[in-house]
Each structure stands twice: as C-alpha cells, then as structure tokens.
N, C-alpha and C positions, 0 to 999 in steps of 0.2 A: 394486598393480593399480588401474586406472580406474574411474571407474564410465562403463562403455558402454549406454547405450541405445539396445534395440532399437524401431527403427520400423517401425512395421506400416501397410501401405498397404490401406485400405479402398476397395475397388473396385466402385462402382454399377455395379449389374446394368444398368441402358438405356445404362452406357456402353460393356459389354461388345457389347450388344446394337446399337447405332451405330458401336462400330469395327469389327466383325464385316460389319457390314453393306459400310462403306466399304471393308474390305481385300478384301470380297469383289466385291464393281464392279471394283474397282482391277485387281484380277487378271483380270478376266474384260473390260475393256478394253484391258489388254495380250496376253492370249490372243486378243484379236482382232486385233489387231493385226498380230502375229506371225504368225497363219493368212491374213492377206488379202495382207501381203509375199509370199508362195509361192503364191498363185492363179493367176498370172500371172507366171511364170518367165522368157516370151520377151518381155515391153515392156525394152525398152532407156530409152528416153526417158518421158518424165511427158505426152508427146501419146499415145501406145501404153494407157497406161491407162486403161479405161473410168472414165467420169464418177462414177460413182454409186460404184465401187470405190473411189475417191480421198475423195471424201467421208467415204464412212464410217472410211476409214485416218485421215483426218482429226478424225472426232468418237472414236475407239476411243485419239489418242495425244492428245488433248486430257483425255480421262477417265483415263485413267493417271498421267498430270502432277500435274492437278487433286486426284482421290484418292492419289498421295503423297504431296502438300503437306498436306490435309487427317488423315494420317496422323497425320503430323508435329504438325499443331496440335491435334489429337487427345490426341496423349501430352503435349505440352506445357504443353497447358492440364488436362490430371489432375494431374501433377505440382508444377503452381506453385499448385492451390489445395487443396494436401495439408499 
C-alpha cells in the first residue's frame, strides 16, 4: 500500500463571504436578465425596445459575464495559493 496524503483545504471565512456575495449578483443579473427578455414579447426588432429597457438588459448581461469570470478567478486563486 501507498502512503496517501490527505489534503485538507482551509477556507477563509471573507472568502466564503466574497464568493457568496459574487455568486449572488451573478445570479441576480442573470434573473434580470431573463425577466426583462419577456417584458416585451411583441418588439420584433431592437427599434421596438424601449430605451431604458435595453440599457439595463445591457448592464444585467454585462454583470453576469463579469461575475462568472470573477467566479472563476475566485476559485482559482483559492486553489493556486493552497
């Protein structure tokens, strides 16, 4: 038999407290997202949608992007200074 060592990952509490925080935007600019798509069922075209509607589809799938990438560098910078 091997000797296998188990590794135990120690996980700073402000980091749970800062991913929590980011996955929770993240999700809550993709739930915008998604509810501002269906506000407006009959615009066929991107001149049919009101201005301010577009906008904020706009800042809601820029924060989704943004907060999964930072997900991402989230877990990946826990993990590479573990």
């Amino acid at each position: 038999m091997s000797n296998t060592q188990s590794r135990t990952f120690k996980i700073h509490p402000y980091f749970k407290i800062i991913f929590l925080i980011v996955t929770g935007l993240t999700l809550l600019c993709f739930l915008g997202m998604w509810v501002l798509s269906f506000l407006n069922p009959d615009a066929k075209t991107m001149a049919e949608i009101p201005v301010l509607q577009d906008k904020i589809f706009r800042i809601c799938n820029f924060g989704w992007q943004a907060g999964f990438g930072a997900i991402i560098g989230l877990i990946g910078g826990n993990l590479s200074s573990q």
